[in-house]
C-alpha positions in Angstrom: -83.3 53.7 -54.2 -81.1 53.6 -51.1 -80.9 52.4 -47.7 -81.6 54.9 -45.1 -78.9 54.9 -42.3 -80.9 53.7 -40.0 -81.9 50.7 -41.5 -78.2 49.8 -42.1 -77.0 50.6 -38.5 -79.2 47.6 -37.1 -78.1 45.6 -40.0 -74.5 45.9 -39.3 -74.7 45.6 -35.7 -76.2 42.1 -36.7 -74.0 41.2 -38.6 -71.2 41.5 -36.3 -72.8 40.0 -33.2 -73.3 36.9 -35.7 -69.4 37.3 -37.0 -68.9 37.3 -32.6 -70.9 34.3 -32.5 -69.9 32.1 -35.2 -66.2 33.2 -35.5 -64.9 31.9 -32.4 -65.4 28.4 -32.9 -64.2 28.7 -36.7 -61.4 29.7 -35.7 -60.9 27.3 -32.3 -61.3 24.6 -34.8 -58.8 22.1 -35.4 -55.4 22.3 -35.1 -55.6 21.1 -30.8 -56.5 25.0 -30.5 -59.7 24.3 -29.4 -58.1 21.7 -26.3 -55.2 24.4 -25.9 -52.9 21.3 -26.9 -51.4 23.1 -29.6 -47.7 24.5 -28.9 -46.6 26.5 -32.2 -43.0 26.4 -32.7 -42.6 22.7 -30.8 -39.2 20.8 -31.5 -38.7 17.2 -30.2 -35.6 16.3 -30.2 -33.9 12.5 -31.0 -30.9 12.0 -29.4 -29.6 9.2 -31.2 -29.5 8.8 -34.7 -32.9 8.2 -37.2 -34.0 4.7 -37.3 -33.4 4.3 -33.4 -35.9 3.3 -30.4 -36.0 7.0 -29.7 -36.4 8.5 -32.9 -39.2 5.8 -34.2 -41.0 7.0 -30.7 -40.7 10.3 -31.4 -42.0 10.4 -35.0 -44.8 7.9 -34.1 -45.6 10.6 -31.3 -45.6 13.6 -33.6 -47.5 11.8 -36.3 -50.9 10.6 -33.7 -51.2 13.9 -32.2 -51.2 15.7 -35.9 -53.3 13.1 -36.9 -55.7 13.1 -33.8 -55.5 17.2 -34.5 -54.2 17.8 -31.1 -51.0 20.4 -33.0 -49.4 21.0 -36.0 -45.8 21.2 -37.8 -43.9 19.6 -34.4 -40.4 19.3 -36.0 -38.5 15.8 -35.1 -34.8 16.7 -35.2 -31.8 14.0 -34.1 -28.6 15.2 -32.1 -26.8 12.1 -31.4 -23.9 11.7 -29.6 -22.3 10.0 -26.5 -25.4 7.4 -25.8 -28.0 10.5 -25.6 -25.8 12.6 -23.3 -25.4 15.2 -25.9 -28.7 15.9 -26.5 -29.3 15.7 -22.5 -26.8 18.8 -22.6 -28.5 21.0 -25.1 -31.6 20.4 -23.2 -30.3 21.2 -20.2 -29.3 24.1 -21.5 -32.4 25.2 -23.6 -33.7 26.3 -19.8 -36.9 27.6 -19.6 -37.7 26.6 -23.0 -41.2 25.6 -23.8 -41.1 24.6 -27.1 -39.1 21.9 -26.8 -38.8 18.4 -25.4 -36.5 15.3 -25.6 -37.4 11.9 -26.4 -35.6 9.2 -24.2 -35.4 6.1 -22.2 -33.1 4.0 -20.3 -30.4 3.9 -22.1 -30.2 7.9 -21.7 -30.3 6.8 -18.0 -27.2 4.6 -18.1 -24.9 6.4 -20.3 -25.2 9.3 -17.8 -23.5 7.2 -15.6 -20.8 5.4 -17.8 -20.3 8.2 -19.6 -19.5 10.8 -16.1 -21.5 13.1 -18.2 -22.3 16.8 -16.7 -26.2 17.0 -16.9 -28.4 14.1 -15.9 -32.3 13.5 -16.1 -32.4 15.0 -12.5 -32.1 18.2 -14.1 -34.8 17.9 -16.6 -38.5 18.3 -16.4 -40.3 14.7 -16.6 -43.6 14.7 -18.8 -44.6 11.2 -19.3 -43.4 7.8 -19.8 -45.0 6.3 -23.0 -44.1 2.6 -23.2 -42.0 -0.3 -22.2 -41.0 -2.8 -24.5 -38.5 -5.9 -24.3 -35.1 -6.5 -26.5 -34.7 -9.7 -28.9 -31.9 -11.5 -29.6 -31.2 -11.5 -33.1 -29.1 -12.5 -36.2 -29.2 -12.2 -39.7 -31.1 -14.6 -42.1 -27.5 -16.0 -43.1 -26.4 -16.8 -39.7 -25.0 -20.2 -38.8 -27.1 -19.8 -35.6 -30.5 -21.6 -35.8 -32.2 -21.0 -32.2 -30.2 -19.7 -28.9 -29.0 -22.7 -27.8 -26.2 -23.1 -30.6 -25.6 -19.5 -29.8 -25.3 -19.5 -25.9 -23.0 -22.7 -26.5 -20.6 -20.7 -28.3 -20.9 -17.8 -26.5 -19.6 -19.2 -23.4 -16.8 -21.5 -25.4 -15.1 -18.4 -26.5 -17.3 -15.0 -25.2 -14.8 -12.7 -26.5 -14.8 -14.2 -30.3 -18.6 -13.7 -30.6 -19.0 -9.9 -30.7 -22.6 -8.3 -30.1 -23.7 -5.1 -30.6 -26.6 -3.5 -28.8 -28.5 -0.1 -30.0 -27.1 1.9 -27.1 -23.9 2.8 -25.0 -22.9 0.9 -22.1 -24.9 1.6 -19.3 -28.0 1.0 -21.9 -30.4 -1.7 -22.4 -29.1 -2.9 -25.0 -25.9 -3.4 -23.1 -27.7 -4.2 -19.7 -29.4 -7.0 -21.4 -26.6 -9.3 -23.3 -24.6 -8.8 -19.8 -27.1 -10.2 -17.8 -27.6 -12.7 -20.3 -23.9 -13.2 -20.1 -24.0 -13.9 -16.0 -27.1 -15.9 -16.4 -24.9 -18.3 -18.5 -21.6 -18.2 -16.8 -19.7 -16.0 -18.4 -18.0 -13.2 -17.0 -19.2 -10.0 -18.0 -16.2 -8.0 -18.4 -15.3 -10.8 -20.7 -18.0 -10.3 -23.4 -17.4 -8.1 -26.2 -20.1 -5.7 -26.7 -19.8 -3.2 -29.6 -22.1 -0.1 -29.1 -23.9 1.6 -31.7 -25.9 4.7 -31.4 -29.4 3.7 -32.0 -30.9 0.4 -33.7 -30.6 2.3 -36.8 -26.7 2.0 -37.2 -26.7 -1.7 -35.4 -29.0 -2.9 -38.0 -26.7 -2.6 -40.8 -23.6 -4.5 -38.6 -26.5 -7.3 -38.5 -27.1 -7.9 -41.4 -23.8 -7.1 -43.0 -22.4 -9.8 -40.4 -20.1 -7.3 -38.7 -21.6 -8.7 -35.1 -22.3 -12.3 -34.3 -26.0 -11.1 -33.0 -27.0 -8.1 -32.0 -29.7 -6.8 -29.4 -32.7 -4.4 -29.6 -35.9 -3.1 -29.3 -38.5 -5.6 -30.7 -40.5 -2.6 -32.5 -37.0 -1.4 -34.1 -36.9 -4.5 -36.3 -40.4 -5.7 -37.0 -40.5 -4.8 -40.9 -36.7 -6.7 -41.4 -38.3 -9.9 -39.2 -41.4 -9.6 -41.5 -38.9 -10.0 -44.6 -37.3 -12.2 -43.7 -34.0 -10.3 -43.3 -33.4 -10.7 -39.6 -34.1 -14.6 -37.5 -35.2 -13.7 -34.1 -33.4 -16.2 -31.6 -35.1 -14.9 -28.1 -36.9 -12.1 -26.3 -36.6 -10.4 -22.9 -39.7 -10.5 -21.9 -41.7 -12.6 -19.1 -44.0 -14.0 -21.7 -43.5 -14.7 -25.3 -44.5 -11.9 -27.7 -47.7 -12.7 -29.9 -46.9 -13.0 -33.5 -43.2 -13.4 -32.9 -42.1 -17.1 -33.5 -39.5 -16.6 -30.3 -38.9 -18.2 -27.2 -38.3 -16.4 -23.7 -34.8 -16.0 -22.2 -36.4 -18.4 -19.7 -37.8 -21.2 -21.8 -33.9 -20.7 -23.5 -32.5 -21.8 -20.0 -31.1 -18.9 -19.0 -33.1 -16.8 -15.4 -33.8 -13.1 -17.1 -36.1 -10.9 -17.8 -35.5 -7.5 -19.0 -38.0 -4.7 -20.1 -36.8 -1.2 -21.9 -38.9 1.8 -21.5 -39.1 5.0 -23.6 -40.8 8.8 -22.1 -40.3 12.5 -22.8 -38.6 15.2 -20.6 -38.4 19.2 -21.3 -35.7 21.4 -20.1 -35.6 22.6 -16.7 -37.1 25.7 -15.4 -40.6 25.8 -17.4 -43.4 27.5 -15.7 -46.4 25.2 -14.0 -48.7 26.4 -17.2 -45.8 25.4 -19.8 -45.2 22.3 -18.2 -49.3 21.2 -17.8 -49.4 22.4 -21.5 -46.8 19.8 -22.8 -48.2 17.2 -20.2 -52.0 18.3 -21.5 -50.7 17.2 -25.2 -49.3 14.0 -24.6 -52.2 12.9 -22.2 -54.1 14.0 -25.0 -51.9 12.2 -28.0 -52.1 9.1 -25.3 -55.2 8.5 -25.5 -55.4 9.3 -29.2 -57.2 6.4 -31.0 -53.7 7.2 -33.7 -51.8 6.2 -30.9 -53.6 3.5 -29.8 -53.1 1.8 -33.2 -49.1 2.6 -33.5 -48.9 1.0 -29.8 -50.5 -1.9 -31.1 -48.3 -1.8 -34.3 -44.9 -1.7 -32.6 -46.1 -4.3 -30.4 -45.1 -1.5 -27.7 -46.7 -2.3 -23.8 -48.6 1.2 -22.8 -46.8 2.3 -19.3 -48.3 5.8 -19.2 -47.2 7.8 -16.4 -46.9 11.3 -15.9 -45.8 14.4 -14.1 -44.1 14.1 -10.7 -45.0 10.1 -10.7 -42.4 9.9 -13.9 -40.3 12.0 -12.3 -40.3 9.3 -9.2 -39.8 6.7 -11.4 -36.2 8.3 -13.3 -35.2 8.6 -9.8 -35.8 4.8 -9.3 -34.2 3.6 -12.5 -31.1 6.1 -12.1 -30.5 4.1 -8.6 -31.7 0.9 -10.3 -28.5 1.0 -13.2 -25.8 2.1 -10.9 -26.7 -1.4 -8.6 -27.1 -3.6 -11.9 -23.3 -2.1 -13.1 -21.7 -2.2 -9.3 -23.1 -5.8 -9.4 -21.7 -7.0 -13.3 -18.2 -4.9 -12.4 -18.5 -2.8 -15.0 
């Protein structure tokens, strides 16, 4: 027995049309193909060192939108260097480059400016800011310093004896914030002795190994060594207290600040309108991930989504905003 040809023509003919039908979304599956989120080949780059505001935003970013299956394989790489300016460099330079973005924040935004450095974020492509989030004042669980009080009281006895080291180079909010913490309680700026370090990761370890009197940083940088015990919060930046954070406010301390740190994304300059909506597209997306949602929530991070042109407005802002705040603390 066989098949006559014309009874397998019809046959195969079928059996394509249903390989047509059902292949397409077999193979749109998954994978943010199917959204047109997926960028193969992305690289976001850190640049401060792992452990750092920037690099824990990054990875937590690259994580919810594999996990929400918006991409695939983005590669988190650090280039540290100069308070982010190095990195800001090589993106400048990566022109026209698609495939890569930079996580950043504020203090990328002041060491521009203390550091005179070449490129600045005006010549980058803005893509979103992500959060904002306030520092903390903290010491390690051996310190002789109890609550703030004891610690302003010193501070201002002898500024220059009590070092502090902040997560980022001058210019950065980690700087920003112990000086205005330092004119809030009479004491002269130039007079207090601020060690930098190039990402909470590096500061952590002067903390704890008592290298710095206290140090200043992200809340969401420290959350597992305040769980642990390891680290004794004294204060935080923000307006209100922080829930689950046995801390008072600058404010209920006695000292008249507020500060609030914010972290976002830029691409190199010169990226089509379709390869700048793409990377746009996949952090909307990754946004509104329920994966990010929960690391958000985690970090105790504030969501201060804002994208495109708007974020573009709003580096502009800031970049005016720290040139007044150092003209005004003479540094």
């Amino acid at each position: 027995m066989f098949s006559s040809p014309r009874l397998r023509t019809p046959l195969a003919i079928l059996s394509a049309a249903l390989i047509v039908l059902l292949g397409p979304p077999l193979l749109s599956s998954g994978s943010g193909s199917a959204s047109g989120t997926h960028i193969p080949g992305l690289r976001l780059m850190v640049p401060n060192t792992p452990g750092g505001g920037y690099d824990i935003t990054a990875r937590t970013a690259a994580k919810a939108a594999e996990d929400a299956d918006l991409s695939r394989n983005i590669e988190v790489f650090n280039l540290p260097g100069a308070g982010g300016t190095v990195g800001l460099s090589r993106l400048v330079a990566e022109r026209g480059n698609g495939k890569l973005a930079m996580s950043m924040g504020l203090g990328v935004v002041g060491a521009v400016h203390t550091n005179h450095a070449p490129s600045t974020l005006a010549d980058t492509t803005p893509i979103a800011r992500l959060t904002q989030e306030p520092d903390i004042v903290v010491v390690a669980k051996g310190s002789k310093y109890r609550d703030f009080g004891q610690l302003v009281a010193d501070w201002r006895e002898k500024p220059g004896s009590l070092p502090v080291g902040g997560g980022s180079s001058p210019g950065g909010p980690d700087h920003l914030a112990p000086m205005l913490m330092a004119k809030a309680a009479g004491i002269a700026p130039k007079k207090v002795n601020y060690i930098p370090y190039d990402g909470g990761g590096e500061l952590l370890a002067s903390v704890l190994g008592g290298k710095v009197a206290f140090g200043v940083s992200g809340v969401g940088e420290y959350l597992d060594q305040i769980e642990a015990g390891e680290l004794r919060v004294l204060a935080v930046t923000s307006e209100k207290r922080l829930p689950g954070l046995d801390a008072p406010t600058l404010k209920e301390s006695g000292l008249d600040v507020s500060f609030t740190n914010w972290r976002g994304v830029v691409a190199p300059p010169g990226l089509t309108d379709t390869e700048r909506d793409k990377l746009i597209d996949l952090i909307t997306r990754m946004h509104a991930s329920k994966q990010w949602k929960e690391a958000v929530r985690r970090n105790r991070w504030t969501d201060a989504f804002m994208t495109g042109e708007d974020f573009g407005r709003f580096l502009t802002a800031q970049d005016r905003r720290v040139d007044t705040v150092l003209k005004e603390l003479g540094l």
